[in-house]
N, C-alpha and C positions, 0 to 999 in steps of 0.2 A: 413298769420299771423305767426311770430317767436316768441315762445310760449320760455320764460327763463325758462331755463334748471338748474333742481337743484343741479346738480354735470357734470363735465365736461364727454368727453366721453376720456380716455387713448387709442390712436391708436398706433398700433407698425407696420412699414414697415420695412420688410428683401427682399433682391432679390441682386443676385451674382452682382460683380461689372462688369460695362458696359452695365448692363438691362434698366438703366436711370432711374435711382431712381431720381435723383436732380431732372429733369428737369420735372418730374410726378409733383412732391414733390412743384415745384418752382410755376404751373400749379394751381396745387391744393390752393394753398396757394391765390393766386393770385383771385380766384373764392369764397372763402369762407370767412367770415367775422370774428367769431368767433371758429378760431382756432389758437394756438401757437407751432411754430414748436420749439421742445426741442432743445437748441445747444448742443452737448456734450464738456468735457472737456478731453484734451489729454494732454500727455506730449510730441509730436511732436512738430519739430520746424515751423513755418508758411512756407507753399510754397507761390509762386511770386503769388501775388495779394488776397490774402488770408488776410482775416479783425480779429482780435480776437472781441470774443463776437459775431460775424456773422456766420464766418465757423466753427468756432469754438472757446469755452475758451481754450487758450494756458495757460499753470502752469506748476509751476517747478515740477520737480520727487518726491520733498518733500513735498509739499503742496498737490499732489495728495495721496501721500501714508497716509495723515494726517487723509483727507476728509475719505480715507476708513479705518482708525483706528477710526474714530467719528462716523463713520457708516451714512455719507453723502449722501453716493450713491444708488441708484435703483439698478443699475449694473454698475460693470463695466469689461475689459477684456484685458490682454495684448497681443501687435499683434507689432508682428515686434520689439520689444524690446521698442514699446511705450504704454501705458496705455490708454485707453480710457472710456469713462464713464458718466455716466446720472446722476446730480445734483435731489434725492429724495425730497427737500425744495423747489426748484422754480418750478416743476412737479404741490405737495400736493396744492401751491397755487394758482394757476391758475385754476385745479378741482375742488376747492372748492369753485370756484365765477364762477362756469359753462360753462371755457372755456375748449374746446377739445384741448386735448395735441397730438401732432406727434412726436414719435418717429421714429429717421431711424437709428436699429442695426442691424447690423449680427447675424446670429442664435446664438451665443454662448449667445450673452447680451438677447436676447429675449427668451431665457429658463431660465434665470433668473430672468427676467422680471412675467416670466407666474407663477415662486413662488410665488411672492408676489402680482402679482395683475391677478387675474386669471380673472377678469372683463375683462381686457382689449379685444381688438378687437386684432386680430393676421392677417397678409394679409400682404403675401407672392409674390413679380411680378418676373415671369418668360418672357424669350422672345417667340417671336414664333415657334423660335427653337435654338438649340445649334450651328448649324451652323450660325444665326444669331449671337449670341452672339459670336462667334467666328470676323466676320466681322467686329462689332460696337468696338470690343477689339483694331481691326489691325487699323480702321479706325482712330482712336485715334491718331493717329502714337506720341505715349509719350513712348512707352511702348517698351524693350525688346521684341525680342521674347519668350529668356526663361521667363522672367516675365509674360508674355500674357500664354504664356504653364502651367505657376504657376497657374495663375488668373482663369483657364478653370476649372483644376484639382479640385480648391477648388469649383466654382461652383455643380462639380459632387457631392461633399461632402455636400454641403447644400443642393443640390437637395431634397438628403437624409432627411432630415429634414420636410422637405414640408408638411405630416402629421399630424404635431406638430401644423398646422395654421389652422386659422377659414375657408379663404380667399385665391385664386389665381387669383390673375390678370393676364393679359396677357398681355404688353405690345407688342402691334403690331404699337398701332401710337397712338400718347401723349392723345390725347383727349379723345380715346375710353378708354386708363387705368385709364385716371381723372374721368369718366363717371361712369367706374363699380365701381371705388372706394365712389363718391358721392351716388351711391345707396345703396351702405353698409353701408353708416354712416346714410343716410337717414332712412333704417332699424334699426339700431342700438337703435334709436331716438325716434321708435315705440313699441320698447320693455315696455312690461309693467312695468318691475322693473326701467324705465328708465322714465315715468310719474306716478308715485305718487303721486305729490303733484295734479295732474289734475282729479287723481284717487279717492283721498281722498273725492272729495265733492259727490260721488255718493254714499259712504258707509254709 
């Protein structure tokens, strides 16, 4: 029985890029009913086959810098001389009719994330090793070498971070990091501050 949840559950995924976050992410989504993956909003131009509103809201420089004068966003962070950032109004409503939110930021958004909403679940995917991630980077063949040598570096640097998280997953093969991440929301869900209202009729 799927017992309606009185508040959604806010999930934040971080893990270096080329760990396969989409394709966890794309897995996960695919398997679960009630959940809504947050799109962020950038001021990047769309790459080839890329949807606005899917990969992401594309907005002008001005319209993003508005949104964080209105105090719009959850977070957000510049990278690479573009802005990026999570819409705090389309989050609040979907939590508030009990669906789980997914977020997918980089450490920097997700310590600003953990300001303001220290509820959230925090879960972090590493690969099996750095030598893997090295591989999955070259395999790609999109990428520079110096850019892939960029991409490594900052890995080492969120590595760093990793303590900050509730959660490590391990991304060795799709199904197993969908699996351990299902049983963390599964826990999450058994939290007593997380049934209350199921609570209430025994007090």
């Amino acid at each position: 029985m799927q017992l309606k949840k009185d508040k959604g559950q806010l999930i934040v995924l971080s893990g270096p890029s080329g760990v396969g976050k989409s394709t966890v992410i794309a897995e996960l989504l695919s398997q679960r009913d009630n959940i809504y993956f947050s799109v962020s909003y950038t001021t990047r131009q769309p790459r080839v086959g890329e949807q606005d509103g899917v990969n992401y809201n594309f907005v002008s420089r001005a319209e993003f810098e508005r949104m964080i004068a209105a105090d719009e966003l959850l977070e957000y962070a510049e990278y690479v001389s573009n802005y990026y950032g999570t819409s705090l109004k389309a989050i609040q409503q979907r939590l508030d009719t009990g669906v789980d939110v997914l977020l997918d930021i980089e450490v920097q958004g997700a310590a600003k994330v953990k300001a303001r909403c220290p509820d959230a679940l925090f879960i972090f995917i590493i690969p099996p090793s750095f030598e893997e991630l090295s591989r999955r980077l070259h395999g790609r063949n999109t990428d520079s070498e110096e850019i892939i040598s960029g991409r490594l570096e900052k890995a080492r640097v969120e590595f760093c971070e990793i303590p900050n998280y509730d959660y490590l997953v391990i991304n060795d093969k799709v199904t197993h990091a969908v699996e351990e991440i299902e049983a963390i929301l599964r826990a999450a869900e058994c939290r007593v501050s997380s049934r209350q209202r199921i609570l209430a009729q025994f007090q």
